[in-house]
N, C-alpha and C positions, 0 to 999 in steps of 0.2 A: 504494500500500500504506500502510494507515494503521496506527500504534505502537498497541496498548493495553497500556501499561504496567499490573501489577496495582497495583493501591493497598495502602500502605504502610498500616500498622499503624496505630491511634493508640497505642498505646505504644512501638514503635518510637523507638530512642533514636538521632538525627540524629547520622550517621557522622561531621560536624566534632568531635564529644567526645573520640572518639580523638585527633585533633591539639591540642584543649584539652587531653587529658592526659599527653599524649609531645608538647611542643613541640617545633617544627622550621621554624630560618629557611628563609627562600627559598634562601638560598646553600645549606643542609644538603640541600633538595628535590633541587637543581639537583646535587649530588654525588650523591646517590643514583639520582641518574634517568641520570646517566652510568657509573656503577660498574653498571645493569642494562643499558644497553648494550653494555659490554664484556664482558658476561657470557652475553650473547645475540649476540656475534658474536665468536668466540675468534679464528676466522681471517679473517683480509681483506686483498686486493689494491691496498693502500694502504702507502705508504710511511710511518711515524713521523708527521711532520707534517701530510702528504695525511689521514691518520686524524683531525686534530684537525679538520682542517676537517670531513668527511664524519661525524664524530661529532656535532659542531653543529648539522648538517642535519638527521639522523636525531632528534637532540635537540627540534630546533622543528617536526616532520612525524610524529614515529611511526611512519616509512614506510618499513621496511628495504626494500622494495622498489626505494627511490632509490638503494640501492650500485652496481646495475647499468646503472646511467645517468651516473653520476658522472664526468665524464672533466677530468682535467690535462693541460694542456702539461705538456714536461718542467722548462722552468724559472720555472713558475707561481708557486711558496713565494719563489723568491729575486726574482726581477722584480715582485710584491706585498709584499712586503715593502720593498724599495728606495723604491718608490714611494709606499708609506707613511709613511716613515719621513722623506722628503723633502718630504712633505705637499702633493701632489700633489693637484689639485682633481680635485673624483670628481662625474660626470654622471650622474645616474641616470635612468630612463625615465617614474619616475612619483613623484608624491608622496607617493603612504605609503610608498615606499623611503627617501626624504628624513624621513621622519615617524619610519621604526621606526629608523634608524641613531642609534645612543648618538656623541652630540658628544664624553661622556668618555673614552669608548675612542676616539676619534680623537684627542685632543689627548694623552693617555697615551702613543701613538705620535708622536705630534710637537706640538709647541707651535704653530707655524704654523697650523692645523687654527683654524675660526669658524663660524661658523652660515653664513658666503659661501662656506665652499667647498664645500659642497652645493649641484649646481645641476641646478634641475626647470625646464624652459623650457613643460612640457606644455600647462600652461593660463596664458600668456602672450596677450594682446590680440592681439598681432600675429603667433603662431602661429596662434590659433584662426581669426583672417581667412585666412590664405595657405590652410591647411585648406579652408574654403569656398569658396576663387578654385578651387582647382586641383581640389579633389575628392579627393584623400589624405588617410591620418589626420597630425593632429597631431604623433602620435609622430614620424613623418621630420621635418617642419618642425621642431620641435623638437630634435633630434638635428641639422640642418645647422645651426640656432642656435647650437648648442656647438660649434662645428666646432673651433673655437681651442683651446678646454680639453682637448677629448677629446687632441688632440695633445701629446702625451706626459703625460696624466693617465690617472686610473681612470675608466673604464666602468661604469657597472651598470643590466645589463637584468634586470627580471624580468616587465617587462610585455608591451612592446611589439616581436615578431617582427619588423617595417616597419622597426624604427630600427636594428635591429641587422643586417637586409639592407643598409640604408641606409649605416652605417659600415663593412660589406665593402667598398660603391664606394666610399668615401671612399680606403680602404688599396688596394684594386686601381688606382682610375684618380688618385688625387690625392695618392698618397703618404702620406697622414694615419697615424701611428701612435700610436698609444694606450700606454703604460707596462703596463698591467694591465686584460683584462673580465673581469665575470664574468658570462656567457652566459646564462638564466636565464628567457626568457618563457617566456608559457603558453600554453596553447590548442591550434585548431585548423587554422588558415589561417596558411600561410608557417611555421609554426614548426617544424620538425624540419629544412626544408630552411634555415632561414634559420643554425639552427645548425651544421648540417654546411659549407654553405659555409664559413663564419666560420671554425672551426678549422682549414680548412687555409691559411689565412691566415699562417700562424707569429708570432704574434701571442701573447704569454704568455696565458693565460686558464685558469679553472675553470669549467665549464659542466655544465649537465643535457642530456644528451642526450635526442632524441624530442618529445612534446607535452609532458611536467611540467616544473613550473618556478612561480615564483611568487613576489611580491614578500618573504615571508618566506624564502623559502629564498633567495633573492639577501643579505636583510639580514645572515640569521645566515652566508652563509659568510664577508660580511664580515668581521663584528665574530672571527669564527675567527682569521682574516688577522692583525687587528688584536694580538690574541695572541701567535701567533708572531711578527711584528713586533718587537714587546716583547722577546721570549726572544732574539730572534738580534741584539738590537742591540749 
């Protein structure tokens, strides 16, 4: 199906005039586009905090649709939080996860926080090899990469299904426990089931439930996290 847009005017006066004539910072946008959120969701099945985060989400997706996928442990806010605040190295699945997290909102939570404690193994030399010996994606070699850090650090999937099946075995057969995930790939293949297993894990986490999921909506429940963090310290 192809778009025909009709064609604009030539005197048509180009909609940015309105913003040259009622300025408004980024931060103003960013309050208004939450104050229409709350306004278009009066009731919701989130607790005070659980909302901050799930408000972020909705904030960087447009897609109320994701409240009914949104699932918490019960002590997800205060084991994220902890672990923030302790500055806990955080593994993420893929690099533009590593790319969209704000370093400033991590070191605002904790001073310890560097550009090292972000860590993408995905496209490492001697991932991508193990990759082609064995025949599996990256994402698992990568993920047993970090076997170390993930042990009592933060987690963050939004890519790769594979690594976050990958770190169940870790917790079912080798003990491995994580501080905080946040659940969150995409797709079609292993993803629904790789997150159902995972949460009954008892394992603190925020997760998407189903096939959605996606490196932005992993980023932004971070930086949510990162928030409360700040308020409850």
């Amino acid at each position: 199906m192809t778009d025909n847009p009709k064609r604009v005017d030539a005197t048509h006066r180009p909609i940015i005039y309105g913003l040259y004539d009622e300025p408004m910072t980024g931060e103003a946008i960013e309050a208004r586009s939450f104050e229409i959120i709350e306004r278009e969701v009066p009731s919701r099945a989130f607790t005070a905090k659980q909302w901050q985060v799930v408000r972020r989400m909705l904030h960087t997706t447009a897609d109320f649709g994701l409240m009914d996928q949104i699932r918490f442990s019960a002590d997800a806010i205060v084991a994220a939080s902890s672990a923030l605040r302790a500055g806990a190295p955080i593994f993420v699945d893929s690099n533009m996860i590593r790319s969209g997290i704000s370093l400033a909102r991590l070191k605002a939570v904790s001073g310890k926080y560097n550009s090292q404690s972000l860590i993408c193994h995905v496209a490492d030399d001697d991932v991508a090899d193990a990759a082609r010996e064995t025949g599996l994606p990256r994402s698992l070699h990568a993920v047993r990469k970090a076997k170390s850090i993930i042990q009592g650090g933060i987690a963050v999937f939004g890519n790769a299904p594979v690594a976050l099946m990958e770190l169940s075995r870790f917790i079912m057969e080798e003990s491995i426990r994580p501080a905080f995930v946040i659940a969150m790939p995409v797709g079609f293949v292993h993803v629904t089931e790789s997150k159902d297993e995972f949460m009954a894990l008892g394992v603190p986490y925020v997760a998407v439930a189903g096939r959605r999921g996606g490196s932005p909506l992993a980023v932004s429940a971070l930086h949510a996290l990162c928030s409360l963090a700040i308020e409850t310290e």
